[in-house]
N, C-alpha and C positions, 0 to 999 in steps of 0.2 A: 835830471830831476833831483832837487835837493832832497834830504831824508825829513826835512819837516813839511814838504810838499806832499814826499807820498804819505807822511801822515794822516796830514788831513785828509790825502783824497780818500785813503785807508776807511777812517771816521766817518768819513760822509758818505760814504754808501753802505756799510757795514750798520750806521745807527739807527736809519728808516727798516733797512731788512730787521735788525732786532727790532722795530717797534712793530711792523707787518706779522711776524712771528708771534709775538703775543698778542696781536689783535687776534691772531688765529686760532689759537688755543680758547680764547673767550669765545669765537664764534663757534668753534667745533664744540666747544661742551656744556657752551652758559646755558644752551636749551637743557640741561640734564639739574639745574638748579630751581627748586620753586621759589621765584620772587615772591615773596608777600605773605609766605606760609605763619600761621598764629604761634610760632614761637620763633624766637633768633636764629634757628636753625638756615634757613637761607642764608642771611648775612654772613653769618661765619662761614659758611659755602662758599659765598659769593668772593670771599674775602682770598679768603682761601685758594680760589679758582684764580682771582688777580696778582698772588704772590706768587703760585705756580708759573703764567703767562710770563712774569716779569721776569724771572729766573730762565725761563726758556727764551724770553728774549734779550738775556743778559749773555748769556751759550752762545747765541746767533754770532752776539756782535763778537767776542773773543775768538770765535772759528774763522769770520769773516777778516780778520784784524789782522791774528796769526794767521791764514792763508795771504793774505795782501801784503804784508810787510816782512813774511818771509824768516817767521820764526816759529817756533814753538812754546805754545803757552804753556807756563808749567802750572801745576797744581794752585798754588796761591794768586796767580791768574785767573782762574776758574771760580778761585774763592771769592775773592774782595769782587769780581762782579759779580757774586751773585749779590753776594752781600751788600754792596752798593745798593744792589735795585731795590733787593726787599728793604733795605733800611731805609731807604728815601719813599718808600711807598708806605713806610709805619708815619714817617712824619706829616705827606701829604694827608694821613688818614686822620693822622691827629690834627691838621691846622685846617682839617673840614668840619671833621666834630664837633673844634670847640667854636664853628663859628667864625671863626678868623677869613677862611676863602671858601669859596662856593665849590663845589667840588670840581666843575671843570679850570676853575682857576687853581685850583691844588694838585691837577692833571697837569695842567700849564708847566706846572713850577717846578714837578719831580722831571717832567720829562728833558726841560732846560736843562736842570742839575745833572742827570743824567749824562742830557751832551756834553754840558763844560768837565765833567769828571773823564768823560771818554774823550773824549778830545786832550783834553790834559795826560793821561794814561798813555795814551796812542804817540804822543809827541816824546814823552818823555823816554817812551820806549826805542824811539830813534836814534836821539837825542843821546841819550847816556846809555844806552846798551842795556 
């Protein structure tokens, strides 16, 4: 098997378990948020509770990645994904706000980005060491 095969195959099951992992984290503790409460206090809960999930499912995928490809992530591994996810989830948040995409289409868009970064990441890491 070439090294950009077990990439992808690395990516492709590694990206669903990071997105199962934060759908988890939203189901385990979205009931502890009041939706709809009369100040912004949920929202920024809410918000809050989504940049957590995404980070726990940005963890998932770099465990998953490094255990499949048979390395060790080092520290700035750990970094830039997390940071990927929450920074692609500021934009998706912005390009709902302003109107621009509905929010499940702004779901759409971060989670693609997401894969094309992982998938990119994952290759590269074969690829060039």
């Amino acid at each position: 098997m070439t090294p950009a095969v077990r990439a992808f195959i690395a990516h492709a099951v590694a990206f669903p378990m990071g997105v199962a992992a934060a759908y988890g984290v939203i189901r385990i503790f979205g009931g502890l948020i009041g939706i709809g409460a009369p100040d912004a206090t949920g929202g920024t809960a809410l918000l809050g509770l989504i940049a957590a999930a995404m980070a726990v499912g940005a963890l998932v995928w770099v465990a998953l990645v490094g255990a499949m490809l048979k390395f060790r992530p080092g520290p700035r591994w750990w970094a830039l994904a997390v940071a990927c996810a929450v920074g692609l989830l500021a934009v998706g948040v912005g390009l709902s706000a302003q109107g621009i995409f509905a929010p499940i289409e702004a779901l759409t868009l971060v989670l693609f980005l997401l894969f094309a970064l992982g998938g990119w990441a994952s290759s590269k890491r074969v690829t060039e060491g």
